[in-house]
N, CA, C and O of each residue as an XYZ file, in Angstrom:
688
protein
N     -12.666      8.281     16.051
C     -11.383      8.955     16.099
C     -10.442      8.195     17.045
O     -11.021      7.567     17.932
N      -9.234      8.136     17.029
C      -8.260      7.362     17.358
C      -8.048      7.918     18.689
O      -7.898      9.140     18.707
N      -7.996      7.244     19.922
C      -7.228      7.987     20.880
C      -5.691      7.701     21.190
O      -5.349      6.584     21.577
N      -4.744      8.762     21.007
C      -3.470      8.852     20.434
C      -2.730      9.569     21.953
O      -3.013     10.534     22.663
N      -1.665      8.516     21.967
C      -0.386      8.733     22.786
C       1.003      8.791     21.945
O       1.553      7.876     21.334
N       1.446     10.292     22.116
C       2.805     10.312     21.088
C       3.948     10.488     22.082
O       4.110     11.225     23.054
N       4.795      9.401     21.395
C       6.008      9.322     22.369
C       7.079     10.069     21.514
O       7.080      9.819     20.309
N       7.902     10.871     21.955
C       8.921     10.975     21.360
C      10.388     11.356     22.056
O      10.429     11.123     23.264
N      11.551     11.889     21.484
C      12.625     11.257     22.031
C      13.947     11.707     21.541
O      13.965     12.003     20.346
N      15.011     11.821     22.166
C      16.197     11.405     21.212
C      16.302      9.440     21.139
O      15.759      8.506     21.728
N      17.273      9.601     20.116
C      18.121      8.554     19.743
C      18.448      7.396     21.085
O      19.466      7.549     21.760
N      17.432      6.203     21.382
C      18.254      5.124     22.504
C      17.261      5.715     23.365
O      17.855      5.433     24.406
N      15.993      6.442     23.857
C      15.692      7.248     24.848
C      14.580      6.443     25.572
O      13.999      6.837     26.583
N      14.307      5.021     24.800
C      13.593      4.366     25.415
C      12.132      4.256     25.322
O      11.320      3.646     26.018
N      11.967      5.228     23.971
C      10.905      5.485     23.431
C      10.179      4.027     22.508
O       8.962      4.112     22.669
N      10.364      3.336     22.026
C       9.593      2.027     21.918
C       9.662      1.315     22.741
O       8.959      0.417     22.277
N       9.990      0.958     23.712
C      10.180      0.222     25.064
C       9.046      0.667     25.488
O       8.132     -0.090     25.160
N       8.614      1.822     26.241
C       7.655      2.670     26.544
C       6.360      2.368     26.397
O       5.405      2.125     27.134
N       6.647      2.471     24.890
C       5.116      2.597     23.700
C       4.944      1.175     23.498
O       3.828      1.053     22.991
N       5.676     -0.380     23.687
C       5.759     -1.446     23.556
C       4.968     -2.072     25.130
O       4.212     -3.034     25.265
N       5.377     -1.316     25.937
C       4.522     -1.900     27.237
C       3.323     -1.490     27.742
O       2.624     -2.055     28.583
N       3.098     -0.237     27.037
C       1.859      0.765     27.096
C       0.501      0.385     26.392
O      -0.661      0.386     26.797
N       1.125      0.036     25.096
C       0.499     -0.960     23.878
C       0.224     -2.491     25.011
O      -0.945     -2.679     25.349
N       1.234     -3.430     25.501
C       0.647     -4.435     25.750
C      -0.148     -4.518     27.157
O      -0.729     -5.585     27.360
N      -0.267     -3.249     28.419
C      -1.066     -3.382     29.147
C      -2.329     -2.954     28.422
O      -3.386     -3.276     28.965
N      -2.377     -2.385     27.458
C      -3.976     -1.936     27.057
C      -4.120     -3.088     25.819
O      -4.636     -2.633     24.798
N      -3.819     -4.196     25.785
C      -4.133     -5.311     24.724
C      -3.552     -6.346     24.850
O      -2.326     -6.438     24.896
N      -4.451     -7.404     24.935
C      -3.742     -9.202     24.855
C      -3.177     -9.108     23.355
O      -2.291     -9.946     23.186
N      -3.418     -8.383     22.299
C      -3.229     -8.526     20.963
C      -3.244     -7.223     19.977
O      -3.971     -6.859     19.053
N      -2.129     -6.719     20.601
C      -1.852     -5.329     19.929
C      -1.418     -5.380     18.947
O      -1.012     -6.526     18.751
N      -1.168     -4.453     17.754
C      -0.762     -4.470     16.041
C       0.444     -3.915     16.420
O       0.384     -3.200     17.420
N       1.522     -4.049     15.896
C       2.772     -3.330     15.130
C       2.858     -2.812     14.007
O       2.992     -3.541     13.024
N       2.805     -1.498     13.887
C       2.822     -0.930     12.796
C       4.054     -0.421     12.407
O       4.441      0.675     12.811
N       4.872     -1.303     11.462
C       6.306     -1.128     11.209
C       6.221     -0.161      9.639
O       5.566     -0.318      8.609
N       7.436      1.079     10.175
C       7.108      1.796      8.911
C       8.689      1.707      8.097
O       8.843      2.309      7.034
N       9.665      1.007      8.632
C      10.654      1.088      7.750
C      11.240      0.440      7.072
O      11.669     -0.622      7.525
N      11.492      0.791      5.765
C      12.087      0.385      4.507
C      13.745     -0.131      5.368
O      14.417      0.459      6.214
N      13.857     -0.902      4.968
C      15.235     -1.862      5.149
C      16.864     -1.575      4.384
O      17.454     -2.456      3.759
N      17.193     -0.723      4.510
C      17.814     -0.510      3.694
C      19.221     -0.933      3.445
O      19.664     -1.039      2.302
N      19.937     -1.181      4.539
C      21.087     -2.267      4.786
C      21.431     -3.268      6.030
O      20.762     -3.142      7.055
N      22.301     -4.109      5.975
C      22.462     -5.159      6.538
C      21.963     -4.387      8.199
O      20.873     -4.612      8.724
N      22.978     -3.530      8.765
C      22.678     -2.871      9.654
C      21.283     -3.024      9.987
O      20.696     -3.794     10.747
N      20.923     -2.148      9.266
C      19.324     -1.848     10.123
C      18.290     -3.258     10.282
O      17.262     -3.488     10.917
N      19.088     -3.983      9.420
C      18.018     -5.016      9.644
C      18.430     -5.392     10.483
O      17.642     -5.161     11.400
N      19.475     -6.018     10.915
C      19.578     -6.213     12.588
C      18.600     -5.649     13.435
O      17.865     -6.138     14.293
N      18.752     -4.551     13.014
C      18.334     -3.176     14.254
C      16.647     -3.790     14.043
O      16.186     -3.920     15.177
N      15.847     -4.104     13.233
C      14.576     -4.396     12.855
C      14.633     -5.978     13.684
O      13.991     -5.927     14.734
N      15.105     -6.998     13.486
C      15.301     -8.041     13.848
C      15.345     -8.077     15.977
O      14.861     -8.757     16.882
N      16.246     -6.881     15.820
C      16.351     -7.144     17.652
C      14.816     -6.557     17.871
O      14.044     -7.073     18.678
N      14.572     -5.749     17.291
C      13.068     -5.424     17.286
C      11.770     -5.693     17.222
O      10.753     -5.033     17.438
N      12.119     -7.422     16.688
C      11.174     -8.530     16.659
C      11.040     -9.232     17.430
O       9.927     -9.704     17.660
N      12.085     -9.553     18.096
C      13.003    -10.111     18.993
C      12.004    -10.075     20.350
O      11.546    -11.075     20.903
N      11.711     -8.237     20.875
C      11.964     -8.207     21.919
C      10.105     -7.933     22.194
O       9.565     -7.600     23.249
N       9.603     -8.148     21.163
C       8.223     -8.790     21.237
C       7.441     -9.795     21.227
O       7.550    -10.612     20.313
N       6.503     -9.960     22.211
C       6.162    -11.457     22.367
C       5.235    -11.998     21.203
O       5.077    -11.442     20.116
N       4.624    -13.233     21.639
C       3.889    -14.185     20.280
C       2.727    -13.121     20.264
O       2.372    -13.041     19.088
N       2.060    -12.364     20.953
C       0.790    -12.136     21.198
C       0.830    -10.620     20.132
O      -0.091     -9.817     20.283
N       1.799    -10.356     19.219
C       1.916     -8.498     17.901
C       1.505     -9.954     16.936
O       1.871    -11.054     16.523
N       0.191     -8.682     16.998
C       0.435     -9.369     15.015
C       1.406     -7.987     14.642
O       1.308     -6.961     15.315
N       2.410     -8.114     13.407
C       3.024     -7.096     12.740
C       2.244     -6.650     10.858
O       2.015     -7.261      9.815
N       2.143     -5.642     11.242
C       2.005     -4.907      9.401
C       2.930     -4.270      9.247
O       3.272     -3.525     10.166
N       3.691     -4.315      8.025
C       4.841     -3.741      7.504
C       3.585     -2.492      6.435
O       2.578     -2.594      5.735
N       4.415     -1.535      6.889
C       3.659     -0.587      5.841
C       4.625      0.691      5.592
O       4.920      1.341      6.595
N       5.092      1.065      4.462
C       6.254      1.808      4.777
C       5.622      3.930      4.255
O       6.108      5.047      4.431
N       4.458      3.413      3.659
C       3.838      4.806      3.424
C       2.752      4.809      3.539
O       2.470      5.834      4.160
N       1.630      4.100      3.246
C      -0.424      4.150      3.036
C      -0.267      3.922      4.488
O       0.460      2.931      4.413
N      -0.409      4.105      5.654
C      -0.873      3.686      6.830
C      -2.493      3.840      7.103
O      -3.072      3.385      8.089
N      -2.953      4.396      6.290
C      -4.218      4.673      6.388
C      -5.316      3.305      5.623
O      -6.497      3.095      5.902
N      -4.567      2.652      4.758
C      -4.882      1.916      4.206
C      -5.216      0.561      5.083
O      -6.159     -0.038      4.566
N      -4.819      0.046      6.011
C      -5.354     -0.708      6.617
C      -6.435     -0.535      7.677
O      -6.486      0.426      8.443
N      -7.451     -1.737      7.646
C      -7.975     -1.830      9.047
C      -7.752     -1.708     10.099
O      -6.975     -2.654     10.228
N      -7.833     -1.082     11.445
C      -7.402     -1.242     12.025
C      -8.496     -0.532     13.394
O      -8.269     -0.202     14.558
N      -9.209     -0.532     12.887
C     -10.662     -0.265     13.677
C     -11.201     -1.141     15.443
O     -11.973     -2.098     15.515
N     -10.647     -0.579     16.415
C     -11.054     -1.512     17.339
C      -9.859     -2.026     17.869
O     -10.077     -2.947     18.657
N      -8.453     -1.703     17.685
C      -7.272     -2.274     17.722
C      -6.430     -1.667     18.446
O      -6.759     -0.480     18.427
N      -5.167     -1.864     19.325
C      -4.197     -1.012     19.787
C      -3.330     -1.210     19.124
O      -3.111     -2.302     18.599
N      -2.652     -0.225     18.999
C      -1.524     -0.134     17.551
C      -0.513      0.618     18.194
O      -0.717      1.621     18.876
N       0.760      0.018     17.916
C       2.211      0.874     18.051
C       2.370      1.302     16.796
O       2.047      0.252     16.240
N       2.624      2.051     15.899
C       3.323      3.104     14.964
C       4.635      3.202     15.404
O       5.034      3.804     16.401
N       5.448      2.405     14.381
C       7.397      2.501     15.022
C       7.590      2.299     13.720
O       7.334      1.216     13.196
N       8.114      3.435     12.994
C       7.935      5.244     13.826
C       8.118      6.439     12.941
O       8.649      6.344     11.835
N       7.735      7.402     13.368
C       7.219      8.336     12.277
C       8.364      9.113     11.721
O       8.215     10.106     11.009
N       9.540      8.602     12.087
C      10.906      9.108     11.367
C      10.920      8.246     10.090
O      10.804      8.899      9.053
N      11.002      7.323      9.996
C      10.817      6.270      9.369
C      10.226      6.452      8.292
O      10.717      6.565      7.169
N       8.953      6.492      8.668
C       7.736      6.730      7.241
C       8.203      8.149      6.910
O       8.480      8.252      5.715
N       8.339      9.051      7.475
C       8.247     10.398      7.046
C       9.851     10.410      6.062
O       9.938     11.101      5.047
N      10.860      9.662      6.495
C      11.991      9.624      5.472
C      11.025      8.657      4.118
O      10.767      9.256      3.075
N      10.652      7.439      4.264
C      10.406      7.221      2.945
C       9.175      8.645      2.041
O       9.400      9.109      0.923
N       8.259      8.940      2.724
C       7.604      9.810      2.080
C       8.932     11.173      1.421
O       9.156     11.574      0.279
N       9.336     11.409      2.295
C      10.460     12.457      2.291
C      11.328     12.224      0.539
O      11.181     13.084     -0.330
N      12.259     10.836      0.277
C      12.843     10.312     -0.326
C      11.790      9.870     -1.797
O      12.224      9.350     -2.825
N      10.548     10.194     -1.563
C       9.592      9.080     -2.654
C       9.694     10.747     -3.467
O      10.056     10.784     -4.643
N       9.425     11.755     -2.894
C       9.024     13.324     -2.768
C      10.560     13.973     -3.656
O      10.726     15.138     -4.019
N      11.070     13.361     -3.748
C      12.659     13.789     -3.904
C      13.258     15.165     -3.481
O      13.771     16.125     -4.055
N      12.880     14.723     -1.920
C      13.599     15.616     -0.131
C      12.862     16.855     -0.959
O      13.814     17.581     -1.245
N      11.677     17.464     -1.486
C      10.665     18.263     -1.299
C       9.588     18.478     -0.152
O       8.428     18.100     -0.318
N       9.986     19.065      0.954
C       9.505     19.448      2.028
C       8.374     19.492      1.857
O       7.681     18.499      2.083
N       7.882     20.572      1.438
C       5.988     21.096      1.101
C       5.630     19.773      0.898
O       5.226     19.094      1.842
N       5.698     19.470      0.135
C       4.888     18.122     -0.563
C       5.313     17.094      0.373
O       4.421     16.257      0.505
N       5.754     16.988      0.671
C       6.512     15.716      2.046
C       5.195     16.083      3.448
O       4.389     15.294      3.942
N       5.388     17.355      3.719
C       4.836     17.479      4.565
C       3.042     17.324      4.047
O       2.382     16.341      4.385
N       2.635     18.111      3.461
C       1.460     17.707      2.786
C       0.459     16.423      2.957
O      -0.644     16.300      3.490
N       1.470     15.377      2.158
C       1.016     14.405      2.026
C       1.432     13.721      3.322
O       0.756     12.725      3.579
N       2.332     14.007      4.147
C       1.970     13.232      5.028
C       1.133     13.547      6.144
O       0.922     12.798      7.098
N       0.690     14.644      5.982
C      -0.648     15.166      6.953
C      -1.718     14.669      6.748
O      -2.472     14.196      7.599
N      -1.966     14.759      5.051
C      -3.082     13.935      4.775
C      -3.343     12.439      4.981
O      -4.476     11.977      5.115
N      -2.176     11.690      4.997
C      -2.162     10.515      5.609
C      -2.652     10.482      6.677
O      -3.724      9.900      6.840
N      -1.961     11.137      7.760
C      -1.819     11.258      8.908
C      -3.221     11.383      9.299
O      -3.718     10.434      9.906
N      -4.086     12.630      8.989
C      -5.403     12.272      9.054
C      -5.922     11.404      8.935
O      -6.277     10.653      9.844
N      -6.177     11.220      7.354
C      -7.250      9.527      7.381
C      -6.817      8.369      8.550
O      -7.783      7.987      9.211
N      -5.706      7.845      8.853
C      -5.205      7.335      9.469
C      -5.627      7.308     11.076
O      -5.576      6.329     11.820
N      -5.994      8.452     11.353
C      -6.077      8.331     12.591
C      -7.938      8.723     12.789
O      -8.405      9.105     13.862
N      -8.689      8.543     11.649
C     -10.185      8.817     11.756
C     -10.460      7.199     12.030
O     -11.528      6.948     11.472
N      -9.946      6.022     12.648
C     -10.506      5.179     12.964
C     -10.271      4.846     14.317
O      -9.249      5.162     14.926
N     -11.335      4.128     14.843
C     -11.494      3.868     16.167
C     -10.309      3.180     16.627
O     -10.171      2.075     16.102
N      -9.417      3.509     17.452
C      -8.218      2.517     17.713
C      -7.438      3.180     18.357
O      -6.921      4.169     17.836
N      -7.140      2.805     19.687
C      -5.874      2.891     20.708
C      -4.387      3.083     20.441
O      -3.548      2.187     20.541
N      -4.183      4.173     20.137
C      -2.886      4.552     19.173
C      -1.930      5.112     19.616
O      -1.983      6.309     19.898
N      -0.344      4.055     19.857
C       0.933      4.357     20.599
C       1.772      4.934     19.404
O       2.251      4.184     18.553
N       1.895      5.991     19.382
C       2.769      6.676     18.424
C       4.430      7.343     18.733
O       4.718      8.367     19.354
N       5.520      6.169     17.927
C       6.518      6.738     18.447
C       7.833      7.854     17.283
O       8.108      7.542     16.125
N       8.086      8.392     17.603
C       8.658      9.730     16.593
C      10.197      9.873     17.456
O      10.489      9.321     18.517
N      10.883     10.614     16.788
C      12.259     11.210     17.129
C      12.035     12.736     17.086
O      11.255     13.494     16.510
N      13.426     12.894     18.252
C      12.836     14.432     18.494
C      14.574     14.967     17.971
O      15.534     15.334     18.648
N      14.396     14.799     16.520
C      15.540     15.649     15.741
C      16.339     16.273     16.254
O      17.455     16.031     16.713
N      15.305     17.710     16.110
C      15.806     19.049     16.906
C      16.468     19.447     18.085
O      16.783     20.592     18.410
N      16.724     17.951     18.951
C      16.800     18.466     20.017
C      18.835     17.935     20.400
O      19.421     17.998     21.480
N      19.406     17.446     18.969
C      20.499     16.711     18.734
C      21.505     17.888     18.122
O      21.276     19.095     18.193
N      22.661     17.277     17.509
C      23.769     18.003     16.679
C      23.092     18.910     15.501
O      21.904     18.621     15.365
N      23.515     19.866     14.675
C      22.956     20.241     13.932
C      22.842     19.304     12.480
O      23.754     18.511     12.244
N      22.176     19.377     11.928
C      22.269     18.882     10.441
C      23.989     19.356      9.536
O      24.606     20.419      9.471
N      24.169     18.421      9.156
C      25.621     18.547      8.233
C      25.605     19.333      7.104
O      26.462     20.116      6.694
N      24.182     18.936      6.502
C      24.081     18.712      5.192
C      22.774     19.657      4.903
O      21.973     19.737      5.834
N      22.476     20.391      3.686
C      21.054     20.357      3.049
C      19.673     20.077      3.308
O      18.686     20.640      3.781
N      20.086     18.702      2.678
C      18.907     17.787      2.760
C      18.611     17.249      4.299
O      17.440     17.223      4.680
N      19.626     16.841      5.139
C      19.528     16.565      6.238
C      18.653     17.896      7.167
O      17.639     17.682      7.831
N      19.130     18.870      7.060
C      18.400     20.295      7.554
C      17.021     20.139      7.236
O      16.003     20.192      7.927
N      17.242     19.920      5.944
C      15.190     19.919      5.744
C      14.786     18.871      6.149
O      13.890     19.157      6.943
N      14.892     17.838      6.096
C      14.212     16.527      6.884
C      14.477     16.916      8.455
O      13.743     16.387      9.290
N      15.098     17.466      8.716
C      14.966     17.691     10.476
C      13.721     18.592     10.697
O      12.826     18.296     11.488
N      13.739     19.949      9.777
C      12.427     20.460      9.238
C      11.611     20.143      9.345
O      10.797     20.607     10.143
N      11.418     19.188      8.591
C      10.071     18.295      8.263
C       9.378     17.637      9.619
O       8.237     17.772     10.061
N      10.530     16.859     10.116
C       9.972     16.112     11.102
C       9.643     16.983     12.691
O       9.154     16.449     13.686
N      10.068     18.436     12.568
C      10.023     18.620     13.179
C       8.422     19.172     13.317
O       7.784     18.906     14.336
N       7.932     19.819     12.409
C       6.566     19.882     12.002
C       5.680     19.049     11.954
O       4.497     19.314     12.168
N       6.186     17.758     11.625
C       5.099     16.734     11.726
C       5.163     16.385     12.998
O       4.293     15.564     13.289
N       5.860     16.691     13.869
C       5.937     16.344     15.500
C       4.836     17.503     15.859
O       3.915     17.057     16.544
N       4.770     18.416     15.651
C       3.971     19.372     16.187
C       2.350     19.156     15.581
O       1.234     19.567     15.899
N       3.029     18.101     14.327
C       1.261     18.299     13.981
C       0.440     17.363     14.814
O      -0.579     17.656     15.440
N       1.197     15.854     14.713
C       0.743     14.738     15.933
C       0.974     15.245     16.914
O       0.718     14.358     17.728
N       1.282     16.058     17.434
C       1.277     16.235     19.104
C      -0.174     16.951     18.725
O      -0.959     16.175     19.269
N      -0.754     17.698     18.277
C      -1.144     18.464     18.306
C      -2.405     17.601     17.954
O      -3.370     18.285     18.295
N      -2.858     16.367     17.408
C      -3.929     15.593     17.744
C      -3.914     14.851     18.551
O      -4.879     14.091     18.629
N      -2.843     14.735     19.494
C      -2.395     13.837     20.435
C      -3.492     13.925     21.482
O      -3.968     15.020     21.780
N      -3.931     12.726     22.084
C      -4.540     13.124     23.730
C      -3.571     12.837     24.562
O      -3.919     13.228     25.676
N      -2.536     12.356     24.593
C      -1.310     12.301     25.326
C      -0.137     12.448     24.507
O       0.064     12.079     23.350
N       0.738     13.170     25.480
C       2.259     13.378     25.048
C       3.341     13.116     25.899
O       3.419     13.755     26.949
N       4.424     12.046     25.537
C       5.240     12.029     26.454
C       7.016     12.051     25.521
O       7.294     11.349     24.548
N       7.918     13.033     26.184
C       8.876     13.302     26.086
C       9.887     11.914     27.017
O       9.908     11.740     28.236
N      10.673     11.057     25.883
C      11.482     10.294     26.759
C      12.989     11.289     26.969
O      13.498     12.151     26.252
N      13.250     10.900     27.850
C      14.804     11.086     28.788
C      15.445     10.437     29.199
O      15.152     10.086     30.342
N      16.591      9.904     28.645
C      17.285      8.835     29.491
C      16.356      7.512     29.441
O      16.652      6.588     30.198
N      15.742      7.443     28.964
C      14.742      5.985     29.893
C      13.670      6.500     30.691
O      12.954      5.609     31.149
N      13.364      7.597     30.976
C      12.025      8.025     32.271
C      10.983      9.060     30.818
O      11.260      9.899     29.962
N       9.752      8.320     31.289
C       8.877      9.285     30.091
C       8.238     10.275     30.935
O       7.535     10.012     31.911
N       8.600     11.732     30.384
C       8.295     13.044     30.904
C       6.678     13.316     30.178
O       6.718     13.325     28.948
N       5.560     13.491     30.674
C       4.331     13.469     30.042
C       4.620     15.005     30.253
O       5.009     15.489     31.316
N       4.397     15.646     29.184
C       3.984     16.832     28.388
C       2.927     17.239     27.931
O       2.948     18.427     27.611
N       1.556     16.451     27.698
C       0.196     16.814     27.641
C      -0.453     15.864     27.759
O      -0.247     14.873     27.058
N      -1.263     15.906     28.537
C      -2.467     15.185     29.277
C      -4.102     15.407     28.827
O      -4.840     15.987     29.623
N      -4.601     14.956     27.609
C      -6.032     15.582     27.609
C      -7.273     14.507     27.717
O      -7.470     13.537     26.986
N      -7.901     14.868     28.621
C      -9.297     14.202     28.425
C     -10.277     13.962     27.533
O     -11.282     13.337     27.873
């Protein structure tokens, strides 16, 4: 079973920074587990400074939904980030919650039944402007549940602020 640190956050909160230095004191050769689909010029920047600000020593896997599907047995792994995957699952689902959530639990399980040092970073939705829209409401929904479900296998939890990570559960 995975032992799991979930970071999460608003927007800029310093939450892969965190999970990026946490990951490289516990590994000469930690994994990146990149979960997002690319979708315009923008974000790829935003992916690019993100490559950027990691050294030679990440191997990277792009995986934008099976995360369970790789090896990763014996490994420290960043997961960036479960907004990410949970919009493509969300979008594959056509913005059907139940089934969004579902399947990504079941992922989420297999995924984390292997031996491996696991920096998990998420957005903390709920804690921002309201949703505009519909669909936006239910994906805040969503993620907000799947935050409770990984916290909830979590052996650590830390809330970023500003840049300072607030640990929220501590388990042995």
């Amino acid at each position: 079973m995975a032992q799991i640190t979930f970071i999460t956050g608003g927007q800029r909160s310093g939450k892969s920074s965190f999970a990026q230095k946490r990951a490289e004191e516990n590994s000469d050769a930690p994994v990146y587990l990149a979960t997002a689909h690319i979708w315009d010029e923008d974000f790829h920047n935003r992916v690019k400074r993100h490559q950027s600000d990691r050294g030679e020593q990440w191997a990277t896997i792009e995986e934008e939904i099976e995360i369970s599907r790789h090896n990763l047995d014996g490994k420290t792994v960043l997961l960036d980030c479960i907004t990410l995957w949970l919009t493509n699952i969300f979008y594959q689902n056509k913005n059907d919650v139940d089934a969004s959530l579902e399947i990504a639990k079941r992922e989420w399980d297999k995924f984390i039944s292997q031996e491996m040092e696991l920096f998990v970073v998420s957005n903390e939705l709920g804690m921002g402007v309201h949703p505009e829209n519909e669909i936006a409401c239910k994906f805040a929904d969503l993620q907000g549940w799947m935050n409770q479900y990984i916290a909830q296998t979590a052996n650590d939890v830390f809330l970023m602020v500003a840049g300072i990570p607030v640990q929220v559960k501590r388990q042995k």
